[in-house]
C-alpha positions as CSV (number, residue, x, y, z in Angstrom):
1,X,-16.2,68.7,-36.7
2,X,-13.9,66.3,-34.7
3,X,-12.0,63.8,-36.8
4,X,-12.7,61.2,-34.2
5,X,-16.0,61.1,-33.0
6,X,-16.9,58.5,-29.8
7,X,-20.1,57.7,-30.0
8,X,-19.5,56.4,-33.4
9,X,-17.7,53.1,-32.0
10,X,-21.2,52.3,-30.5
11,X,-24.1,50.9,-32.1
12,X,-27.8,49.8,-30.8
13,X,-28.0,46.3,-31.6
14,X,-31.5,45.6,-29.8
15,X,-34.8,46.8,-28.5
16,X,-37.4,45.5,-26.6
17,X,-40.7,46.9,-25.0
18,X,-43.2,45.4,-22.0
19,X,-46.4,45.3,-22.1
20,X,-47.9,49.2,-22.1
21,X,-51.0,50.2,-20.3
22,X,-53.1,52.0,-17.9
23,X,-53.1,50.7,-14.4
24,X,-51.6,47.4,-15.5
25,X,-50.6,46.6,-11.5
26,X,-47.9,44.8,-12.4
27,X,-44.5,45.7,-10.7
28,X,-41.6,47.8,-12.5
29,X,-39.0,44.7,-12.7
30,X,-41.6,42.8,-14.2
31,X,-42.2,44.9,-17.0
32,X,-38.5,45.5,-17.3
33,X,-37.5,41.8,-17.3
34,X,-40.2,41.4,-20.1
35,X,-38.4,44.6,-22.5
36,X,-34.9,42.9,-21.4
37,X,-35.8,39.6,-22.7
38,X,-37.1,40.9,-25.8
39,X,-34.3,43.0,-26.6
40,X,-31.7,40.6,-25.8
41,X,-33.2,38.1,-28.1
42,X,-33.9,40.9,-31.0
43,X,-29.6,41.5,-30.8
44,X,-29.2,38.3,-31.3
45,X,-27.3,37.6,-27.4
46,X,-27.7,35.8,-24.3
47,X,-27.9,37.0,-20.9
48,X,-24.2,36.2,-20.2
49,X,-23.3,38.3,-23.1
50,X,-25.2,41.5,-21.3
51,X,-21.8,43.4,-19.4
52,X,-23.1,46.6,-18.5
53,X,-26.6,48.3,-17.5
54,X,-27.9,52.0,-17.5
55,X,-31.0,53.6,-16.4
56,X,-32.5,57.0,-15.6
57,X,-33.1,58.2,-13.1
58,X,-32.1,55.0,-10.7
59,X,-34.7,53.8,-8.1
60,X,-35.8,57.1,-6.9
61,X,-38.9,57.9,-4.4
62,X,-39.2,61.2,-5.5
63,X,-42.2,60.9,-7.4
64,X,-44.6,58.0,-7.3
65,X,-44.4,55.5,-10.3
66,X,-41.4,57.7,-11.8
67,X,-38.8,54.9,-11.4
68,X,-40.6,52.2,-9.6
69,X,-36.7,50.2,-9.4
70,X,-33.1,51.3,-10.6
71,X,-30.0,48.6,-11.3
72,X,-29.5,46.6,-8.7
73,X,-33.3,45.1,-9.1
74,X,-32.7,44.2,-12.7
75,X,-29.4,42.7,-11.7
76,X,-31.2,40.3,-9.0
77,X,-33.6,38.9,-11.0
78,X,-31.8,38.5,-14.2
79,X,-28.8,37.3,-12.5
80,X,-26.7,39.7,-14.2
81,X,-22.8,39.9,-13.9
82,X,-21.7,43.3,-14.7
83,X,-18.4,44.9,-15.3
84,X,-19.8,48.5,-16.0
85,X,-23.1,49.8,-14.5
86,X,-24.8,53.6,-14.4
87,X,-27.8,54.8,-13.1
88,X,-28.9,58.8,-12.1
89,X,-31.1,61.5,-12.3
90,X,-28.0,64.5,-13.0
91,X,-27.7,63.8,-16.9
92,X,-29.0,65.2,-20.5
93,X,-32.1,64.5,-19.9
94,X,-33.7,60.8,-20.5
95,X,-31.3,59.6,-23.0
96,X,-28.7,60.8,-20.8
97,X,-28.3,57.0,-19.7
98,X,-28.3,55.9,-23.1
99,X,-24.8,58.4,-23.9
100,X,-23.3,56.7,-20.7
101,X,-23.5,53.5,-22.0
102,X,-22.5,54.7,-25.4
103,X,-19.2,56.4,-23.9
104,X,-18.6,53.0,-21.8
105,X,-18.7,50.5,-24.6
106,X,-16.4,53.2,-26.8
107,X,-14.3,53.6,-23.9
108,X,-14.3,49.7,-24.0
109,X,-15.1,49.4,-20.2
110,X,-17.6,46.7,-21.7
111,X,-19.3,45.0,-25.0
112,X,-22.7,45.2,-24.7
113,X,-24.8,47.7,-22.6
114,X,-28.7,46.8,-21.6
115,X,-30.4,50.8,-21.3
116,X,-33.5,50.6,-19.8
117,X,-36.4,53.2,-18.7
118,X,-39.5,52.0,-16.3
119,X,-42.6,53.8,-15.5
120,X,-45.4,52.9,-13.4
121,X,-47.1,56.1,-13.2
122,X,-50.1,55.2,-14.6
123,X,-50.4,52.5,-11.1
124,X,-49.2,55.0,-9.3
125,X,-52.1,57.6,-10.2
126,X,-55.5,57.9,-7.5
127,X,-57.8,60.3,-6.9
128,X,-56.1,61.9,-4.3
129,X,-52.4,61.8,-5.8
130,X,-51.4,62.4,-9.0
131,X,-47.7,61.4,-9.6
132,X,-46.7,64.1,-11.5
133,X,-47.4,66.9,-9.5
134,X,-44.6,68.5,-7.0
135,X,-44.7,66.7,-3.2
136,X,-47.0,64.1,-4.3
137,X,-44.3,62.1,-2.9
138,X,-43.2,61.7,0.6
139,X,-40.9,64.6,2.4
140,X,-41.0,68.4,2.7
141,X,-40.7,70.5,-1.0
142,X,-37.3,72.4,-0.5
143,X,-34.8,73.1,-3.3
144,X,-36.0,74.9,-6.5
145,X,-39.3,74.0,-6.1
146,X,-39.7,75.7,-2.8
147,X,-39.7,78.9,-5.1
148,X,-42.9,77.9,-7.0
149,X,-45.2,75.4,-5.3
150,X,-45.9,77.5,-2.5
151,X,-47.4,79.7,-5.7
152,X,-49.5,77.1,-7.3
153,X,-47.1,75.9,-9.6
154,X,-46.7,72.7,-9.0
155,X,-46.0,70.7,-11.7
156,X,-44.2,71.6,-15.4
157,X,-47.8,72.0,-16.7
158,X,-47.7,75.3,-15.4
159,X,-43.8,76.2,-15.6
160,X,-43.7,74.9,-19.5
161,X,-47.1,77.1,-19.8
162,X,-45.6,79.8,-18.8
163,X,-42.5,79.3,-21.7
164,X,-45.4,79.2,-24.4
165,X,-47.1,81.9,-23.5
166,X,-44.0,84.0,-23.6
167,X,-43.6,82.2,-27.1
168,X,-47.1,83.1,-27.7
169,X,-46.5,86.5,-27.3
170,X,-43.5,86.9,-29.2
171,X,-44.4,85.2,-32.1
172,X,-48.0,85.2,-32.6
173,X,-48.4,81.5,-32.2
174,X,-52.1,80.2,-31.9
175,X,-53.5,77.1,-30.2
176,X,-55.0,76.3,-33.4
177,X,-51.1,75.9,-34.8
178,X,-49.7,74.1,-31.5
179,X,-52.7,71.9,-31.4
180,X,-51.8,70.4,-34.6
181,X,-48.9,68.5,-32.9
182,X,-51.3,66.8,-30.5
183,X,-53.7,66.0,-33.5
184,X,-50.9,64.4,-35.3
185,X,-49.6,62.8,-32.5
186,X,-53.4,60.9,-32.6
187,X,-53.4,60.4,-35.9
188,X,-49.9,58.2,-35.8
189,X,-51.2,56.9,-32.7
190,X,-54.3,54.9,-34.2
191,X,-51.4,52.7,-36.4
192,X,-50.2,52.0,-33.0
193,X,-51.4,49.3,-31.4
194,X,-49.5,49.7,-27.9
195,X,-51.0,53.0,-28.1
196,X,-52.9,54.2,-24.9
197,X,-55.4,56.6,-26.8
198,X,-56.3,55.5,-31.0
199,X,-59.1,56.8,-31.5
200,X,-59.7,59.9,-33.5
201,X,-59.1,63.3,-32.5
202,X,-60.6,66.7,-34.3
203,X,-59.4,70.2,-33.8
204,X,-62.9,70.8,-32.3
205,X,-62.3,67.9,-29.5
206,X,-58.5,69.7,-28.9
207,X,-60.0,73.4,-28.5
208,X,-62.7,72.0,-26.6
209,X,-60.5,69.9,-23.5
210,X,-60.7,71.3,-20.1
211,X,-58.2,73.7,-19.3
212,X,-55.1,72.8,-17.4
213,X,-52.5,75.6,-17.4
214,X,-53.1,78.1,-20.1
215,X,-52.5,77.4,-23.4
216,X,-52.1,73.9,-22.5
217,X,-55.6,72.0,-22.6
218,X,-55.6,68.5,-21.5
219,X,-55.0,67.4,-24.9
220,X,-51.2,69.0,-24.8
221,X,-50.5,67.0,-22.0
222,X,-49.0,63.6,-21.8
223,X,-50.8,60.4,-20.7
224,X,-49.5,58.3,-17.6
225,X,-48.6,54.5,-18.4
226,X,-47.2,51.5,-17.5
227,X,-44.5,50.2,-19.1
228,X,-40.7,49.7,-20.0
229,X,-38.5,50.2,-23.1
230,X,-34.9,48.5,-23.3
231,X,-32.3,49.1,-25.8
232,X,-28.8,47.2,-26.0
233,X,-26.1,49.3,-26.9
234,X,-23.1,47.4,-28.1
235,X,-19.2,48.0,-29.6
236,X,-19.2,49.1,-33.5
237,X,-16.6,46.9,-33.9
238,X,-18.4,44.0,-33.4
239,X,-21.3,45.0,-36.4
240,X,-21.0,42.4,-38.4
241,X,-22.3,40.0,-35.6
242,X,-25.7,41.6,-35.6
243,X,-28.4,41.4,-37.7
244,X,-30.3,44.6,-36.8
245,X,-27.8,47.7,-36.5
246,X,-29.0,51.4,-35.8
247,X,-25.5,53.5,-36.2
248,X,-24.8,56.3,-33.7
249,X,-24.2,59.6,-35.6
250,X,-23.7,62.0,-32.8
251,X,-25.1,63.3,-29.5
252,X,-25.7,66.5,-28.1
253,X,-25.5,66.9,-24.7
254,X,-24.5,70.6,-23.9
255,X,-25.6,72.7,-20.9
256,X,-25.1,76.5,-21.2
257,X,-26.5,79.5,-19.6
258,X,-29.2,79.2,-16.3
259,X,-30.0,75.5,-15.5
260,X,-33.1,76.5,-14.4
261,X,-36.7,76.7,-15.2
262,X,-36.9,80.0,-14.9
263,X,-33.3,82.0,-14.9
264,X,-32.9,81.2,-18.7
265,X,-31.7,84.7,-21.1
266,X,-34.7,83.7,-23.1
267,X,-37.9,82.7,-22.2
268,X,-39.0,81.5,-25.7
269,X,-35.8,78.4,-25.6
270,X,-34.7,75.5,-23.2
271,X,-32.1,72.9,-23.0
272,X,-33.4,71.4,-26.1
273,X,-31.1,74.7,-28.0
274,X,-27.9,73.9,-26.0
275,X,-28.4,70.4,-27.0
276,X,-29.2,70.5,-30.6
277,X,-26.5,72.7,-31.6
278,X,-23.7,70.7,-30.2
279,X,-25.1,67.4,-31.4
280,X,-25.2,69.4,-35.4
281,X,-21.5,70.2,-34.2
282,X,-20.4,66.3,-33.9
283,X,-21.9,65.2,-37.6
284,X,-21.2,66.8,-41.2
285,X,-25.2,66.0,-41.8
286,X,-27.7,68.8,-41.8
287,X,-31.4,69.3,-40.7
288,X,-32.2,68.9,-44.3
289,X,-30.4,65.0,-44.1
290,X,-33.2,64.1,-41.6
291,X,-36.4,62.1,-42.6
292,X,-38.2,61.7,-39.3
293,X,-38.0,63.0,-35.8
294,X,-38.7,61.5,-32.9
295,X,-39.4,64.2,-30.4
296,X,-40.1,64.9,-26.7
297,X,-44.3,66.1,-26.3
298,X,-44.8,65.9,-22.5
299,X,-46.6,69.0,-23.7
300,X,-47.3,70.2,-26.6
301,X,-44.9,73.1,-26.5
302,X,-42.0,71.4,-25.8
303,X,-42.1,69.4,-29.1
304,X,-42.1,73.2,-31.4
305,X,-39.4,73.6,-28.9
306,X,-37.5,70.8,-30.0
307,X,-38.3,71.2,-34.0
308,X,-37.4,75.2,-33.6
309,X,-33.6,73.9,-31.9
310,X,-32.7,71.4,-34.3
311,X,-33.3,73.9,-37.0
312,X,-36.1,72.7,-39.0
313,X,-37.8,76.3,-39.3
314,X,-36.2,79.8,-38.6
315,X,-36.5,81.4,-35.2
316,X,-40.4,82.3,-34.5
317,X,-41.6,81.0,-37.5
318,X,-43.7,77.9,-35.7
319,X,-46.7,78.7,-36.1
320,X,-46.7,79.0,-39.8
321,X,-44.7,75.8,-40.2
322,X,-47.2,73.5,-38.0
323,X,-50.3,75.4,-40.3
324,X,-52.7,72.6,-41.3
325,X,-49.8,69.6,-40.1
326,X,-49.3,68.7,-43.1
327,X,-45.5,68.9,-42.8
328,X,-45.3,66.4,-39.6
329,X,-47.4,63.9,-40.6
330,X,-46.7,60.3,-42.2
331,X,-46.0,61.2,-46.1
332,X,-45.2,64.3,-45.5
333,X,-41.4,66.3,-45.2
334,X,-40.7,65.8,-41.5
335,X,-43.1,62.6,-40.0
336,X,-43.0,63.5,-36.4
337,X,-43.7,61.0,-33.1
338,X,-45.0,58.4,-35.6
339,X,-45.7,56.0,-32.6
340,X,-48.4,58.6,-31.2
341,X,-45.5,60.0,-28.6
342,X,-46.4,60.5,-25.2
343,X,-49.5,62.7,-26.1
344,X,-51.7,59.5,-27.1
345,X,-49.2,56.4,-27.3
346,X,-48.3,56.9,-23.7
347,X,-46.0,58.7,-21.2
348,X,-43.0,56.4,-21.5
349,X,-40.5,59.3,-20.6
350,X,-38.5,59.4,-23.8
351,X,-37.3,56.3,-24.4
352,X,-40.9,55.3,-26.9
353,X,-39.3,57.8,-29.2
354,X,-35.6,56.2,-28.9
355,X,-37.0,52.5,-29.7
356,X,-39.9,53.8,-32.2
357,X,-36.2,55.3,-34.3
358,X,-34.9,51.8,-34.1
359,X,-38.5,50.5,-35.7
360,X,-38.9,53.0,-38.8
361,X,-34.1,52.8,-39.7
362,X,-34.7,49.1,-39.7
363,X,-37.9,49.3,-41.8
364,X,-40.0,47.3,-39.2
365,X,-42.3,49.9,-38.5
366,X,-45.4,48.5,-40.1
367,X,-48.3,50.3,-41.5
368,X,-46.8,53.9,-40.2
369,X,-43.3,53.2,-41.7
370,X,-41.7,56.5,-43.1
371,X,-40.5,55.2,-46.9
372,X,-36.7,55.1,-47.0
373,X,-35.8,56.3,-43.5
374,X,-32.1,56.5,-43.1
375,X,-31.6,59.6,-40.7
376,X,-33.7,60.1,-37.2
377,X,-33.4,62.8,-35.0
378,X,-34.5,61.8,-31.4
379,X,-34.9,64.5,-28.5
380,X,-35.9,64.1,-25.1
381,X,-36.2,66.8,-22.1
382,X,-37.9,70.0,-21.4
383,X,-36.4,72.7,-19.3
384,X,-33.7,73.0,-17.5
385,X,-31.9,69.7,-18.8
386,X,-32.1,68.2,-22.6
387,X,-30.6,65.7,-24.7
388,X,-30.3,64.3,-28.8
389,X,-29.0,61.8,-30.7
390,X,-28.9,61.5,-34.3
391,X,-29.4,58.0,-35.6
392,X,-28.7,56.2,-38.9
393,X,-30.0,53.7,-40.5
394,X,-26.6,50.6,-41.1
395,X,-24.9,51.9,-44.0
């Protein structure tokens, strides 16, 4: 491990969260300026402290609802003066923008960093269009997607599929054992109440969903929302001045091999592996050290993904691991997504897991708190890109 380790001279010092909904047809700065406000006030600062802003991916058109706005927007109406700003889709994953403002306070290009993630998807969806899916924007579909939508696969239901059969196959994991992260994910959910779906969920209703890109059922897919998270990331130095402090352990960041959906040496990983094994390489603290995680389920799949990189079972060994849930749920060894995660608390595109960490290290996460959480593991990303942090409580 390094001696000197960066991200350890940043800390997140505030987090705040809109409204979250379906259809809320309210506009992205909105819901944004409502997060911001709350999580300037939970740090204890003023707007003129605020010095730098980061989003992901920036106002983009590329999908509909994706990133309704980008910097400049939030600047305007919050009358922002910045001396450090980032915002861009080419990054580790979602919480890619939260490790630039994390390397610019420790780099000391400013104090304190406002991260924010929009989504009005939710809005976005109709009939005829849903957001999610490959050219429901505007333009002609060239690049890498040129290779598989002229196929019928047009959105990551069906490339993700496609790594879980292969998983499937390998391994001998059942629906029955992947479905119990979805039924968890419910369960956490109904202590939730931001949570777009609360109500209960059987292994019966799970089996029994329509059909959406084999093995993934409707219920291993991710609800569209409306709404925005904001975290403030600040200097280290400057701890003592804050009431609420989540430490920075280390990130993970890496990118080897393929970067591509489908080029990868094996079909049973993704970027989740690269990441999670540098991130273990930046921190003396093991898989065993962590209490809770806080992982990516824009399906289903993608969250074993995640557990299976960070080392919390051995290679292939899922499906016995997830048997019965037991282990992932509150009071059990490793309390996964205990804000319902994007399967049932809505699809606020990694950044629900990052402030739901914040919650359970400072022991303000109500009736699902996880009893004497100091360590959280937080992933975000499936395919070709990936990133982690590892969080601690202020110690």
């Amino acid at each position: 491990m390094n001696t000197v380790i960066g991200e350890r001279n940043a800390i997140i010092t505030g987090i705040g969260q809109s409204e979250v909904g379906r259809k809320l047809g309210r506009s992205g700065v909105s819901l944004t300026v409502e997060a911001s406000i709350e999580a300037i006030a939970d740090a204890g600062l003023t707007r003129d402290d605020i010095d730098g802003v980061a989003t992901y991916p920036g106002a983009t058109n590329a999908s509909p609802g994706m990133s309704p706005h980008g910097v400049n927007e939030l600047k305007e109406a919050m009358r922002l003066n910045l001396d450090w700003f980032s915002g861009g889709g080419e990054i580790p994953g979602q919480l890619g923008a939260v490790m630039n403002a994390i390397a610019a306070v420790a780099a000391g290009y400013c104090n304190n960093v406002l991260v924010f993630r929009t989504v009005t998807e939710s809005s976005a969806q109709t009939a005829g269009r849903r957001a999610s899916v490959v050219g429901s924007g505007s333009g002609r579909v060239d690049g890498w997607a040129q290779w598989m939508v002229p196929f019928g696969a047009m959105s990551a239901a069906n490339w993700i599929a496609m790594y879980a059969q292969r998983y499937m196959h390998e391994y001998g994991l059942t629906r029955e054992q992947l479905g119990q992260i979805a039924l968890t994910a419910r369960y956490h959910a109904g202590m939730n109440p931001k949570a777009i779906f609360r109500s209960p969920m059987t292994m019966d209703d799970y089996l029994s969903a329509r059909m959406i890109s084999w093995p993934f059922g409707l219920l291993d897919c991710d609800v569209p929302c409306d709404g925005s998270t904001v975290v403030i990331v600040s200097r280290a130095d400057a701890a003592a001045d804050f009431q609420n402090v989540v430490r920075v352990e280390a990130v993970g960041a890496a990118l080897h091999g393929r970067s591509s959906w489908d080029q990868r040496a094996d079909l049973t990983t993704m970027a989740a592996n690269d990441a999670a094994a540098a991130m273990w390489k930046r921190t003396d603290l093991k898989p065993t050290d962590v209490d809770l995680v806080q992982l990516y389920d824009g399906f289903t799949w993608l969250t074993l993904c995640w557990l299976e990189a960070l080392g919390f079972f051995p290679k292939g060994e899922a499906g016995p691991w997830l048997e019965g849930g037991a282990r992932i749920r509150l009071g059990g060894e490793l309390p996964l997504n205990t804000h319902g995660g994007q399967l049932s608390g809505g699809r606020l595109h990694g950044y629900g897991y990052l402030h739901e960490a914040c919650l359970q290290l400072r022991g303000q996460a109500g009736a699902r708190q996880v009893v004497g959480a100091e360590v959280a593991a937080v992933g975000a990303g499936g395919g070709p890109i990936g990133g982690s942090l590892l969080l601690t409580a202020n110690r």
